[in-house]
C-alpha positions in Angstrom: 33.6 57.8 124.9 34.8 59.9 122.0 34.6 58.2 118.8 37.9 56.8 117.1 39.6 59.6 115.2 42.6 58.0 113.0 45.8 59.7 113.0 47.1 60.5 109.3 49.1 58.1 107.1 52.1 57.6 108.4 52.2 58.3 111.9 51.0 56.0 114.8 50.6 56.4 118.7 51.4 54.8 122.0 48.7 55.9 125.4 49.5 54.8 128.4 48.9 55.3 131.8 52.4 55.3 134.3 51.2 56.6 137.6 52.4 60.6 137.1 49.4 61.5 138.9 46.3 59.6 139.0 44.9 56.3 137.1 44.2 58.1 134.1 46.4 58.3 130.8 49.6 60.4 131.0 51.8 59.3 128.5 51.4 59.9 125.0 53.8 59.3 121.9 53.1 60.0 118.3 55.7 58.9 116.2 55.9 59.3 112.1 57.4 56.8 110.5 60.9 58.3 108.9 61.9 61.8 110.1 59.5 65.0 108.5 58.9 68.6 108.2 58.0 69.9 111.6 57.5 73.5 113.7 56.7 74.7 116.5 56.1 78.0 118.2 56.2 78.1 122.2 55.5 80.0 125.7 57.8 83.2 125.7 57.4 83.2 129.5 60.6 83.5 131.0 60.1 80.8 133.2 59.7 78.6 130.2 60.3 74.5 131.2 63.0 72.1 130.2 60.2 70.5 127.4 59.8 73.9 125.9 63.6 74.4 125.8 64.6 71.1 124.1 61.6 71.0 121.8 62.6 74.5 120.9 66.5 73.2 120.5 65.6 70.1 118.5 62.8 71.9 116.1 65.4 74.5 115.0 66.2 72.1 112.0 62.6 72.2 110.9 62.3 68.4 111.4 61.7 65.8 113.3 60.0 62.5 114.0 57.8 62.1 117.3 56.5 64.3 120.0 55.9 62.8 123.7 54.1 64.0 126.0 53.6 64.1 129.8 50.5 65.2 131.5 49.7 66.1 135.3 53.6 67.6 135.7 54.4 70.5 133.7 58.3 69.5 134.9 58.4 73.4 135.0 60.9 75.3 138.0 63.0 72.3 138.5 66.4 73.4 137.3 69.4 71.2 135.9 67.5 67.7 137.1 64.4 69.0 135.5 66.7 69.7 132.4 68.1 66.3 132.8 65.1 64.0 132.9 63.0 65.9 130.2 66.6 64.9 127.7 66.2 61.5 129.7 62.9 61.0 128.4 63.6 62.4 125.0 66.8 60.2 124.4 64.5 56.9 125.5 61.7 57.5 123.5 64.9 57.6 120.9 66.4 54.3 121.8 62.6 52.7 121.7 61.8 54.1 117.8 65.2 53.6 116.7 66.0 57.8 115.8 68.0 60.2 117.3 67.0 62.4 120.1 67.1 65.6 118.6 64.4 64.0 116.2 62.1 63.9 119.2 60.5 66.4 120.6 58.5 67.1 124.4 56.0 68.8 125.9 54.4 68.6 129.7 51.8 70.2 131.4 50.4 70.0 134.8 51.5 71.1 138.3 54.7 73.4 138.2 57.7 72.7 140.7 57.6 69.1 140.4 60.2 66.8 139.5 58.9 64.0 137.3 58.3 60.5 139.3 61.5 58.9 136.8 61.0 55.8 138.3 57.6 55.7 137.1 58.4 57.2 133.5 61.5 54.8 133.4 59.3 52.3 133.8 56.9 53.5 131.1 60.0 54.0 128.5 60.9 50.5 129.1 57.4 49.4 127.8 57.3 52.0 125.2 57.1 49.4 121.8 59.4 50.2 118.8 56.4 49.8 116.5 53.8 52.0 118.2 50.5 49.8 118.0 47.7 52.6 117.7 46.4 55.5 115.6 43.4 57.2 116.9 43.9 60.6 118.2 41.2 61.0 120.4 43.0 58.4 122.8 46.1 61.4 122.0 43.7 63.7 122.9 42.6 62.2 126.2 46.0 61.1 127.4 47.1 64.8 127.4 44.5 66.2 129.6 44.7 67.6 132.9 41.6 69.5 134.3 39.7 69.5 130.8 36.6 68.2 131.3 36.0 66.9 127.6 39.2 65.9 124.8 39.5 68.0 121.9 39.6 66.8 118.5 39.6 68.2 115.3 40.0 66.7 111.6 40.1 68.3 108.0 40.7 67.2 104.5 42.8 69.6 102.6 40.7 70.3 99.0 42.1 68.3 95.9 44.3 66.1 97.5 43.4 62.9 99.6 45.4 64.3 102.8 44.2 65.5 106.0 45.2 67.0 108.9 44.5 66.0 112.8 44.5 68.2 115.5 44.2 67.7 119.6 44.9 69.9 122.3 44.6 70.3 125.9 44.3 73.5 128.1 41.3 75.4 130.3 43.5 77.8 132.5 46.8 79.3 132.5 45.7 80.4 129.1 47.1 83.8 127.3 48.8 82.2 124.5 52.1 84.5 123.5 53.0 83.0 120.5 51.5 79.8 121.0 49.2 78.0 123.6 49.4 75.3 126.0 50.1 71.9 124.2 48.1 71.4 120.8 49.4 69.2 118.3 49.0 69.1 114.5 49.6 65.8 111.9 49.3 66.0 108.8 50.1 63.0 105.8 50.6 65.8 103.2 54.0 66.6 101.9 55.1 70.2 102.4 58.4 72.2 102.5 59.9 72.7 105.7 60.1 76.4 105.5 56.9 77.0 104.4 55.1 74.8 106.8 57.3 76.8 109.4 55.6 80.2 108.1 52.2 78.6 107.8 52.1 77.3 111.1 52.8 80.7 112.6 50.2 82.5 110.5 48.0 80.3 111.3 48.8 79.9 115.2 48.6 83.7 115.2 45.2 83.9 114.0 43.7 81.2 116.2 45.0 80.0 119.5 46.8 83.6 119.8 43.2 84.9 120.3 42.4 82.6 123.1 42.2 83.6 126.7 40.7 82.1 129.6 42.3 84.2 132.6 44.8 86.4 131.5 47.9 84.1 132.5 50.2 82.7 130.3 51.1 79.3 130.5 55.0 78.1 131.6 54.7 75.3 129.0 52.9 76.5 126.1 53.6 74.1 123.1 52.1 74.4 119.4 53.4 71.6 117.2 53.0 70.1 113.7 54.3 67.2 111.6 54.0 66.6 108.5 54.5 62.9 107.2 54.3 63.3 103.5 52.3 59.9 102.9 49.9 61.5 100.9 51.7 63.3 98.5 52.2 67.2 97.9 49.6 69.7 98.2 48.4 73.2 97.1 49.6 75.8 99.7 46.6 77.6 99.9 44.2 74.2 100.9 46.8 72.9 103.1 46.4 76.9 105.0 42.4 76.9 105.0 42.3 73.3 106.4 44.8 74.0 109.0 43.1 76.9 110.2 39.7 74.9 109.9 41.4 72.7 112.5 43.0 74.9 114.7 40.1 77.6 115.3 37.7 74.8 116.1 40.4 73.8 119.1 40.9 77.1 119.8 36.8 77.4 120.4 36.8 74.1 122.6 39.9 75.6 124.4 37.7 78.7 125.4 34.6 77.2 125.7 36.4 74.2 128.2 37.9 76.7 130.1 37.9 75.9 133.8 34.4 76.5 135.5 33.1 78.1 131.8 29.3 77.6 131.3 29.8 80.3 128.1 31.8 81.0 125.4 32.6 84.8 124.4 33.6 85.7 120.8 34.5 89.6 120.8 34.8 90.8 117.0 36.5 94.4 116.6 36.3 95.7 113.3 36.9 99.4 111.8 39.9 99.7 113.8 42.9 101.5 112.8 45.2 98.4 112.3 45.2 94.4 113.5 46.9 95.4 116.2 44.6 98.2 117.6 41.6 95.2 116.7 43.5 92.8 118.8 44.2 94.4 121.6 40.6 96.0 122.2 39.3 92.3 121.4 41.7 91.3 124.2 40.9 93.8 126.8 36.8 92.9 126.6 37.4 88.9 127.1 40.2 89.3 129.5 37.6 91.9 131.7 36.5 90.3 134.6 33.7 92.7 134.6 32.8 91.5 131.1 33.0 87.8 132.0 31.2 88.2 135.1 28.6 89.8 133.3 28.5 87.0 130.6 28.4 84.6 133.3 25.0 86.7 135.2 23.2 87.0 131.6 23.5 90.9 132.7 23.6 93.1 129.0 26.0 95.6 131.2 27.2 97.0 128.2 29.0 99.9 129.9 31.6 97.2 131.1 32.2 96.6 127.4 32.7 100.5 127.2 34.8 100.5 130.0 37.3 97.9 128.5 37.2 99.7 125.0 38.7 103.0 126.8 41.0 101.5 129.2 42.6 100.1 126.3 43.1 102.8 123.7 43.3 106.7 124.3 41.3 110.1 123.1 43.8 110.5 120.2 43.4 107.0 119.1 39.4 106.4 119.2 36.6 109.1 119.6 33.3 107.6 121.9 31.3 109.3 120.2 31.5 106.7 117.1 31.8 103.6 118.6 29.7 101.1 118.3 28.7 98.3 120.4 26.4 95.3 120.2 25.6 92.1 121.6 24.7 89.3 119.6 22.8 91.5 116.5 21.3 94.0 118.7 23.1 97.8 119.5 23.3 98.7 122.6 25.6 101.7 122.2 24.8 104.8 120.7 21.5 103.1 120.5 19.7 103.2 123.8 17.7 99.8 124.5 14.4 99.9 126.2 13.6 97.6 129.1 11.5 94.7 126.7 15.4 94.8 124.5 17.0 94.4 127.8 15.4 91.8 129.2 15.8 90.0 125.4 19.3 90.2 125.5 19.4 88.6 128.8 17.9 85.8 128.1 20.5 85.7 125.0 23.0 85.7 126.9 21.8 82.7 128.9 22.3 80.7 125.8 25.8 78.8 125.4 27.6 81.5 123.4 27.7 85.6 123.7 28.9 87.3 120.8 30.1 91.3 121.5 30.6 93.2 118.5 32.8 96.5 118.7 33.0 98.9 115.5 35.9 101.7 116.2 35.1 103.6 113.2 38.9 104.8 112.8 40.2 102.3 109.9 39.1 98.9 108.2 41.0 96.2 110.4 39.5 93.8 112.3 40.1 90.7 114.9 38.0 87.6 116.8 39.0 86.5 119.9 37.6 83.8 122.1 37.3 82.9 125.8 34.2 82.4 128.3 32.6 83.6 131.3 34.0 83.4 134.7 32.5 81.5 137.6 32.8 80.3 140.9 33.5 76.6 139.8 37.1 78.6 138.1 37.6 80.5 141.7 37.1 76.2 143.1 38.7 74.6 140.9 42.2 76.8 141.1 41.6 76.8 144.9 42.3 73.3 145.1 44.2 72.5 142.0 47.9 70.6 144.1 45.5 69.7 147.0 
């Protein structure tokens, strides 16, 4: 079992189990104690779900005091009742901690088209305690899961200051973030504007779980969310930043490498690019490429699937072949040729646990990292059978 992981000063949790799906947590509330700074960035899919919506509506003050979440029913595609019963749950998790609704937010994720089993999470409002009794985060963690095989944790201090942030998140398919990515949740004790965490957040969000990918398909439900309680007193801006993003790159690597089926986990650095976005979207094309992945997945140093990705996603005009460079891991495999003894070493590289592919475009100095993993039969299973 994971080790405890206490929550930040000033915020405490109720995990429990109400029968959505299975006999395994579901229901998860993490509630500060007075009303903070808060943000949140979310799915733009247009078929965005009622949590997304409200947590969107109630966050556009920049505050707010708990976060609940349901896992196994993504409560997505179920129109005015699915509207209803995601403000049902919202307004009695209100009633419970004594605050107004619109200081709670929601997030879901599981199976879509569902309507939420309300006598089951009427039930589990009804037992939900006005003092919430715990405070580790890995139980957060695991009650949010789905079809993640391990939780995911991470915890940072932030430099001259005796705060910290917390981080969980779930997610191993459906995952091509778009401003955010499926449900990851940030606490924090340190005191910071409103505004500022709001710009924060997104900087960091967009450097991190914005460069995930597992399969290309972005998620109805996607939720990014932090709170900060204050308890600790304010901070410098630039440690609160680097220990954020300390927190949210290690979930966004145990997003990719959990990703459903994954035995590997891909990092793709562009650099020499003409700008971040040129970077990004190279970066993109090469984890997203099911050649690639495949590849990954058969320890096969194909490197002219790498190429293949590079060109579909630019044009002449913007890069010129003839100066790109590619490598795997620290060895060139493009201009460079490789002879069959540095073939058969980068195979057995890329049976270890993580391939690195480094691009160099030669046109400019920006760069970009993005991270997902290989892709196997077990994903092909797993999404074959995921409502049966």
């Amino acid at each position: 079992m994971t080790d405890l992981l206490p929550l930040p000063r000033g915020f405490r949790a109720h995990v429990a189990n109400i029968g959505i799906k299975d006999s395994t947590d579901d229901f998860v509330v993490v509630a500060a104690d007075a009303p903070c700074a808060a943000a949140g960035v979310f799915t733009r899919s247009s078929f965005a779900g009622p949590s997304v919506l409200v947590s969107r509506r109630h966050l556009a003050d920049h505050r707010a005091r708990a976060v609940v979440v349901i896992s196994k029913n993504a409560n997505v595609a179920t129109g005015p009742e699915g509207l209803a019963n995601a403000e049902e749950v919202v307004a009695g998790v209100a009633q419970a901690l004594g605050c107004a609704p619109s200081d709670v937010l929601i997030a879901s994720t599981g199976v879509i088209g569902r309507q939420y089993p309300m006598e089951r999470v009427r039930a589990g409002l009804a037992a939900l305690p006005s003092t919430l009794p715990g405070t580790d985060a890995a139980a957060v963690a695991r009650g949010i899961m789905t079809t993640d095989t391990v939780p995911k944790t991470h915890a940072a201090p932030i430099a001259g200051s005796t705060a910290r942030i917390v981080g969980v998140a779930k997610g191993v398919g459906m995952i091509e973030p778009d401003m955010a990515t499926l449900i990851t949740l940030f606490f924090t004790d340190a005191a910071i504007d409103p505004t500022e965490l709001d710009a924060v957040f997104r900087r960091v969000i967009d450097l991190t779980f914005n460069c995930v990918s597992v399969d290309t398909d972005t998620s109805t439900s996607d939720t990014a969310v932090v709170l900060a309680s204050g308890a600790a007193g304010p901070v410098s801006s630039e440690a609160f930043e680097a220990a954020l993003h300390e927190v949210a790159l290690s979930l966004t690597q145990q997003v990719a490498r959990d990703g459903e089926g994954a035995e590997t986990l891909i990092e793709v650095h562009v650099d020499r690019a003409a700008d971040p976005a040129q970077a990004k979207r190279v970066a993109k094309a090469i984890v997203n490429s099911p050649l690639v992945k495949t590849a990954v997945h058969g320890a096969d140093p194909n490197w002219g699937r790498v190429a293949m990705a590079v060109g579909k996603s630019t044009t002449a005009t913007e890069v010129d072949q003839t100066r790109v460079t590619i490598r795997f891991g620290s060895q060139e495999v493009y201009p460079a040729a490789v002879d069959a003894a540095g073939l058969d070493a980068l195979a057995t590289y890329m049976r270890g646990d993580t391939v690195r592919i480094h691009v160099s475009l030669h046109v400019g100095s920006a760069e970009a990292t993005v991270w997902g993993c290989d892709l196997t039969d077990g994903y092909v299973r797993i999404n074959a059978d995921y409502t049966t």
